[in-house]
N, C-alpha and C positions, 0 to 999 in steps of 0.2 A: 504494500500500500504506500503510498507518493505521500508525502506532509508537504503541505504546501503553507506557505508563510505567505499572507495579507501585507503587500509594497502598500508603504504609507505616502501620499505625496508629499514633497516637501512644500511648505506654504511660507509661499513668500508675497509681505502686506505690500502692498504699491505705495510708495510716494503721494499723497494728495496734497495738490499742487492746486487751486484754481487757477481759471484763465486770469489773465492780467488783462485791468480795463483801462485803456489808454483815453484821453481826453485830448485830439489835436486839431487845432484852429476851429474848435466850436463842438468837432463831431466826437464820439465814440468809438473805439476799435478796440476789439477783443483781440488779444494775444495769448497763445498757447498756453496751459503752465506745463505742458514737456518741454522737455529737452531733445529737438530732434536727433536720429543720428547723423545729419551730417555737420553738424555743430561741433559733435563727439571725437569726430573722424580728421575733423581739421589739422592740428596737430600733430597727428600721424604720419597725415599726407606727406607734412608741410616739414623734413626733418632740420634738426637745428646742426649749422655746419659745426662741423672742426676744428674752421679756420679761426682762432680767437682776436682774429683781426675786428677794429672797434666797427668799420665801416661795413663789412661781412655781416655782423651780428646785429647792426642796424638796418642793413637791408633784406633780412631774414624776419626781424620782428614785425618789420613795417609790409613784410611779403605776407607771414603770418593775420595781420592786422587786418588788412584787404581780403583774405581769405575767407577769413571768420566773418565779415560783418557780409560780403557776398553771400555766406551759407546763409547768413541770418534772413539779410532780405531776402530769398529765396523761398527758405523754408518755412519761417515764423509770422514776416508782416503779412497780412492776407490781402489781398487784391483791390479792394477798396482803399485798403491804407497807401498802399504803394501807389493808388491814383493822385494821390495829394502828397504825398512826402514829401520835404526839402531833405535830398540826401545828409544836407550839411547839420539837419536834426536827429537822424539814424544813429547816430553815439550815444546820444542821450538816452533813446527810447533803449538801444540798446542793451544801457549802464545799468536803469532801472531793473527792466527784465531781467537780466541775470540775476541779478540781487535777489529778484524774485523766485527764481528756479532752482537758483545757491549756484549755479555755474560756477565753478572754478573751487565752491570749497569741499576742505578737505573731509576725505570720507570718515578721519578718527577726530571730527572736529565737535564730534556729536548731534550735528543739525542733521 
């Protein structure tokens, strides 16, 4: 006779995040509260050189910089918002969202 052992799933809680409600030049737009993946993936891509040269390493962050905030408008603003943007306001909205999503902090930070 076969004993067979009941596999437990392992339960893992999701992150709840709400969406982020933007307010710009009058109107409302809703932003994700995920973290897409290709926001995740940027860095990856994107490797940091070798070369510990000052002008290397400033043109890798500033390559890096351009990256990320392309994924962002890409992935995150939703089509309505990107009808009205001033690119030159996209850092901002940016700065806030992350903050929002914890983008960049650390996983032993406890948040």
């Amino acid at each position: 006779m076969t004993e067979t052992t009941a596999v437990r799933a392992l339960q893992i809680k999701a992150k709840s995040r709400p969406p982020l409600l933007v307010e710009y030049d009058g109107n409302e737009y809703t932003l994700p509260g995920r973290i897409p993946p290709e926001i995740l993936t940027i860095q990856a891509q994107n490797k940091k050189p070798k070369n510990p040269a000052k002008d290397v390493q400033e043109q890798w962050q500033q390559d890096l910089g351009v990256a990320l905030m392309d994924a962002f408008y890409a992935a995150v603003i939703p089509e309505s918002f990107k009808a009205v943007i001033d690119l030159a306001d996209l850092d901002v909205v940016f700065e806030h969202w992350s903050e929002h999503v914890g983008l960049g902090e650390s996983k032993d930070s406890g948040n």
